[in-house]
MOPAC internal coordinates of N, CA, C and O (Angstrom, degrees):
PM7 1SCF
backbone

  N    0.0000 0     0.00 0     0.00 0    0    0    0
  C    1.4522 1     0.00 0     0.00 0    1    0    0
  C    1.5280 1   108.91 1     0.00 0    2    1    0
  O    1.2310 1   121.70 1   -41.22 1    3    2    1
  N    1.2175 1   114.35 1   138.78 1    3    2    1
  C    1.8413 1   108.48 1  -175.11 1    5    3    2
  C    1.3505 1   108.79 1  -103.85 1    6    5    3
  O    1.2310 1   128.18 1   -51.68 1    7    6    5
  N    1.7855 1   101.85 1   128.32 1    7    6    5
  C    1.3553 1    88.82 1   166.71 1    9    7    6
  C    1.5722 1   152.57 1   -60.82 1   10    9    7
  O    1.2310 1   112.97 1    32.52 1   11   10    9
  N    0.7956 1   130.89 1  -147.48 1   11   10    9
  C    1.5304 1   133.21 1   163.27 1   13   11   10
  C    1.4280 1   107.87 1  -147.86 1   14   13   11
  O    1.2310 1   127.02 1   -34.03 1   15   14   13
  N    1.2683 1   104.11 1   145.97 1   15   14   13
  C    1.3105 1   129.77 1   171.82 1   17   15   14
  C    1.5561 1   122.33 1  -125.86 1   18   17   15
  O    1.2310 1   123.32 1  -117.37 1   19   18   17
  N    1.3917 1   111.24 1    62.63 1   19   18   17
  C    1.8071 1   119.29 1  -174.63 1   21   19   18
  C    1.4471 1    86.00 1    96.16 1   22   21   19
  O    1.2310 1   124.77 1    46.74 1   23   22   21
  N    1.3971 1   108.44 1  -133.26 1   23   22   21
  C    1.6956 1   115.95 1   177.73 1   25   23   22
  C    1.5167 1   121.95 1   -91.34 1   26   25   23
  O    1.2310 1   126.09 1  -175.48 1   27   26   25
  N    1.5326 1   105.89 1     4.52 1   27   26   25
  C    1.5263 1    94.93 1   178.52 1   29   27   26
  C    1.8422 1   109.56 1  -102.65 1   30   29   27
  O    1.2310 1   124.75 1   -49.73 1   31   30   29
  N    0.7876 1   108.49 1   130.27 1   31   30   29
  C    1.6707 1   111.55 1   178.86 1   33   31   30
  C    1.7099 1   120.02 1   -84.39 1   34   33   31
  O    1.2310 1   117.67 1   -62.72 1   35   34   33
  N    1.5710 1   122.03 1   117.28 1   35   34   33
  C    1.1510 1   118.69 1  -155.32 1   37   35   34
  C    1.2619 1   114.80 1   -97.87 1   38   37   35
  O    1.2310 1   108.25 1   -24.78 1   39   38   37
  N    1.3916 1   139.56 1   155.22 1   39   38   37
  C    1.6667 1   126.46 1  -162.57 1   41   39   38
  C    1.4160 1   103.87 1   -74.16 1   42   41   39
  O    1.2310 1   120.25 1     3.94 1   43   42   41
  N    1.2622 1   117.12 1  -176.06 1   43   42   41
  C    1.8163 1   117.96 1   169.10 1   45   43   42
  C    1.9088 1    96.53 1   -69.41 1   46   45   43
  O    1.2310 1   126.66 1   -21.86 1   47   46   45
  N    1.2952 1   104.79 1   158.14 1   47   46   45
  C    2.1023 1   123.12 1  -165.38 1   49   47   46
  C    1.8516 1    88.26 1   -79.59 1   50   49   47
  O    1.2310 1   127.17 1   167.29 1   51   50   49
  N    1.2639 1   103.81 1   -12.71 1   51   50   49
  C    1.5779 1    94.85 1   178.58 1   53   51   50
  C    1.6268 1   117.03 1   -97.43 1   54   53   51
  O    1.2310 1   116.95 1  -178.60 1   55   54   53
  N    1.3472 1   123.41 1     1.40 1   55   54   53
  C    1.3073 1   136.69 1   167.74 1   57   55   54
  C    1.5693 1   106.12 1  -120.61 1   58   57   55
  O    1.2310 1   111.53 1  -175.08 1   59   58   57
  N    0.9541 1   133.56 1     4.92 1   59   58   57
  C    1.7405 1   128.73 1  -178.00 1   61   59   58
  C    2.0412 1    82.43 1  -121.29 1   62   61   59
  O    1.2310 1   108.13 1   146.55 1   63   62   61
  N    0.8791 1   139.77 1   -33.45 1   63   62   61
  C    1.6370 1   125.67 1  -177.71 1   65   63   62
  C    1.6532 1   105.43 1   -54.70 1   66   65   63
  O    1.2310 1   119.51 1   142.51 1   67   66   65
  N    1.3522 1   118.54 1   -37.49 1   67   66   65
  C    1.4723 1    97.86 1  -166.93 1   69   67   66
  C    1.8639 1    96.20 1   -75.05 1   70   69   67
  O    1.2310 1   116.04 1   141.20 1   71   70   69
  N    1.2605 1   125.13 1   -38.80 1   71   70   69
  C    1.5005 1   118.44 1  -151.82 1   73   71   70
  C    1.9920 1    88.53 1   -67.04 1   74   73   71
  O    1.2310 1   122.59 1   137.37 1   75   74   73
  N    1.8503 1   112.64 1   -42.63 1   75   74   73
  C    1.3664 1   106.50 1   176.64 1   77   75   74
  C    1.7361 1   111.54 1   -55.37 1   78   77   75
  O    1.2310 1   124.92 1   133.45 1   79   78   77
  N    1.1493 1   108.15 1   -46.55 1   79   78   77
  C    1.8075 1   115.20 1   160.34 1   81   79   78
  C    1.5765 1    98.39 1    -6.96 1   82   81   79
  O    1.2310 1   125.37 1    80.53 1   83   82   81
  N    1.6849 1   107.28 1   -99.47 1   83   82   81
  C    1.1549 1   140.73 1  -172.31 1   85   83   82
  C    1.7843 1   102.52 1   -41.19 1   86   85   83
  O    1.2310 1   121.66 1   127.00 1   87   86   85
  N    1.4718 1   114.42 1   -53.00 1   87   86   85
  C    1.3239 1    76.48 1  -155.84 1   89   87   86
  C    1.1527 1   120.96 1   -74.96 1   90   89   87
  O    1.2310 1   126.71 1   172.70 1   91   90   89
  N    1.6563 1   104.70 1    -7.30 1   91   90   89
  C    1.8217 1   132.70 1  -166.60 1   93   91   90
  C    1.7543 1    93.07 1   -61.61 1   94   93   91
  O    1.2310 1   122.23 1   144.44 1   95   94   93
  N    1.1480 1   113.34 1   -35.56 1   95   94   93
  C    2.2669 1   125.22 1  -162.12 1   97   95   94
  C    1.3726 1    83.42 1   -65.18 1   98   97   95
  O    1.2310 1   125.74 1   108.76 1   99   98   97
  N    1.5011 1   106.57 1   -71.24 1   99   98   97
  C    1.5517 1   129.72 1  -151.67 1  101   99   98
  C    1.7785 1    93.25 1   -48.44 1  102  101   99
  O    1.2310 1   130.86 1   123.57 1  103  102  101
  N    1.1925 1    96.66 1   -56.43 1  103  102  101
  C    1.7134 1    83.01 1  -157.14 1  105  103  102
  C    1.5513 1   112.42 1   -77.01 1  106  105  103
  O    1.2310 1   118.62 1   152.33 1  107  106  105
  N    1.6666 1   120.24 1   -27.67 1  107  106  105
  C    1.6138 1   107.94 1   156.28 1  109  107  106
  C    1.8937 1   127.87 1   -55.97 1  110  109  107
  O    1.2310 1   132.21 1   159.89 1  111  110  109
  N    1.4382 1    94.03 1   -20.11 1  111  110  109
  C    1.7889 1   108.23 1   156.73 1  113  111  110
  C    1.6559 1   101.07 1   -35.47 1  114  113  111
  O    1.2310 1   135.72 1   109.41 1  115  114  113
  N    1.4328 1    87.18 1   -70.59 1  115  114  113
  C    1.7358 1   115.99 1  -148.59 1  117  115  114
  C    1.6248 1    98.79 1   -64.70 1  118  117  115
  O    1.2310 1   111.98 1   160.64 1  119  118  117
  N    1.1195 1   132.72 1   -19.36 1  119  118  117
  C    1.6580 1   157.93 1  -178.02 1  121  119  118
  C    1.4783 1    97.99 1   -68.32 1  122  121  119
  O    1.2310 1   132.65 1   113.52 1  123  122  121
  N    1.2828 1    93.17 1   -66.48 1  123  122  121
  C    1.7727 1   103.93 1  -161.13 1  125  123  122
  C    1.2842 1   109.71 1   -70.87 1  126  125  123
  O    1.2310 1   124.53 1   126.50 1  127  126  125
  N    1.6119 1   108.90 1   -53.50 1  127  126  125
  C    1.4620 1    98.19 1  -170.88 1  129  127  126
  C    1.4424 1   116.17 1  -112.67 1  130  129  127
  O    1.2310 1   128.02 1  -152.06 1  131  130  129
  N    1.7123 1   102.17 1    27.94 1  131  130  129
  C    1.6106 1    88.50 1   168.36 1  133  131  130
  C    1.1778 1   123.25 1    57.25 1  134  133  131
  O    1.2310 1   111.73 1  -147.32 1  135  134  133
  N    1.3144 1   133.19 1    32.68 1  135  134  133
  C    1.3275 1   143.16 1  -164.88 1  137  135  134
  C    1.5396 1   124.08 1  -139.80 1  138  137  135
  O    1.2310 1    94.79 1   -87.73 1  139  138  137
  N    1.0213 1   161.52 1    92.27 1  139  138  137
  C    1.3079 1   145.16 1  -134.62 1  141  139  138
  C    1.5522 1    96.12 1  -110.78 1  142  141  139
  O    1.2310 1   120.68 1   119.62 1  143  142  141
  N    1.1405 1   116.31 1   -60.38 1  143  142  141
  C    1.4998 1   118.63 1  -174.49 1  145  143  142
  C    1.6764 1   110.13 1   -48.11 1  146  145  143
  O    1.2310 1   108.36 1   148.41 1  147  146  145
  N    1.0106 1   139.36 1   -31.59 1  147  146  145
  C    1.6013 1   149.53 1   143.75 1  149  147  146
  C    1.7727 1   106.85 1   -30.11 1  150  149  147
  O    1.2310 1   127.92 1   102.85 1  151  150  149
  N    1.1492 1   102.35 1   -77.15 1  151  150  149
  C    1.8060 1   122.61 1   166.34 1  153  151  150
  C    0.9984 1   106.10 1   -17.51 1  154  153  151
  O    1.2310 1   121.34 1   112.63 1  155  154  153
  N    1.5425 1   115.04 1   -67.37 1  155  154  153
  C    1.6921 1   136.30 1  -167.99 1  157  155  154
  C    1.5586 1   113.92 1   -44.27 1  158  157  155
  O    1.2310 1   135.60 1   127.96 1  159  158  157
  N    1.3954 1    87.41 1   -52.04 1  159  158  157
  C    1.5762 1   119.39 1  -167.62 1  161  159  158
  C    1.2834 1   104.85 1   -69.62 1  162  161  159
  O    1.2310 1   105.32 1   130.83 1  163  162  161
  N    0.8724 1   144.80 1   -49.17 1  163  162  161
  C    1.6886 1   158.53 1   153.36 1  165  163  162
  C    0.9822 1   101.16 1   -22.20 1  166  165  163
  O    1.2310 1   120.49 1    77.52 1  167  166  165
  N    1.4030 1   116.67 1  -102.48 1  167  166  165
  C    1.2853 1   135.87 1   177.20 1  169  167  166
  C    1.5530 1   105.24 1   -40.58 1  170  169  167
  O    1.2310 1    99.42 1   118.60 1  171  170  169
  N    0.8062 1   154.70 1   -61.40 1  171  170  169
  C    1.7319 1   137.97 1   174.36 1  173  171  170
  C    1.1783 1   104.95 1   -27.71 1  174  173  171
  O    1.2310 1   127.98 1   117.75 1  175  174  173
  N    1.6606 1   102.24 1   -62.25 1  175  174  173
  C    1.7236 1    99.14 1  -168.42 1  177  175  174
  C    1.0327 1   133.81 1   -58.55 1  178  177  175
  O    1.2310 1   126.12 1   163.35 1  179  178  177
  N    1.4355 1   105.84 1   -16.65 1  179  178  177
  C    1.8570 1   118.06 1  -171.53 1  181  179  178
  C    1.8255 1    87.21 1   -96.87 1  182  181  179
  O    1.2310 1   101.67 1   140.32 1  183  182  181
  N    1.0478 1   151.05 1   -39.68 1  183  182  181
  C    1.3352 1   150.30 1  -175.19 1  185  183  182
  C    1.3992 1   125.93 1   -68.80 1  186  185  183
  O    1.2310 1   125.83 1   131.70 1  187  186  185
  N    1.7968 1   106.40 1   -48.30 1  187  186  185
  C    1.7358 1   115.56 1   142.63 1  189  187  186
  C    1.1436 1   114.77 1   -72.29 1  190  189  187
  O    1.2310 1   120.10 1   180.00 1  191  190  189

């Protein structure tokens, strides 16, 4: 059953962990090398 959060309804924590996965990679990317367009790229790929 999915929760809610106000009016938006959130997936089950076992299908929303990989996209938190991804964005957690992407943005220590974006940490390290100071680079955003890298970041982007990451995170797209893990999301497509």
């Amino acid at each position: 059953m999915p929760r809610s959060l106000g009016p938006l309804r959130l997936p089950e924590p076992r299908q929303l962990l990989p996209i938190i996965l991804a964005f957690g990679v992407s943005f220590a990317v974006l940490v390290y090398q100071r680079d955003l367009g890298a970041s982007i790229l990451l995170f797209a790929l893990f999301i497509v």
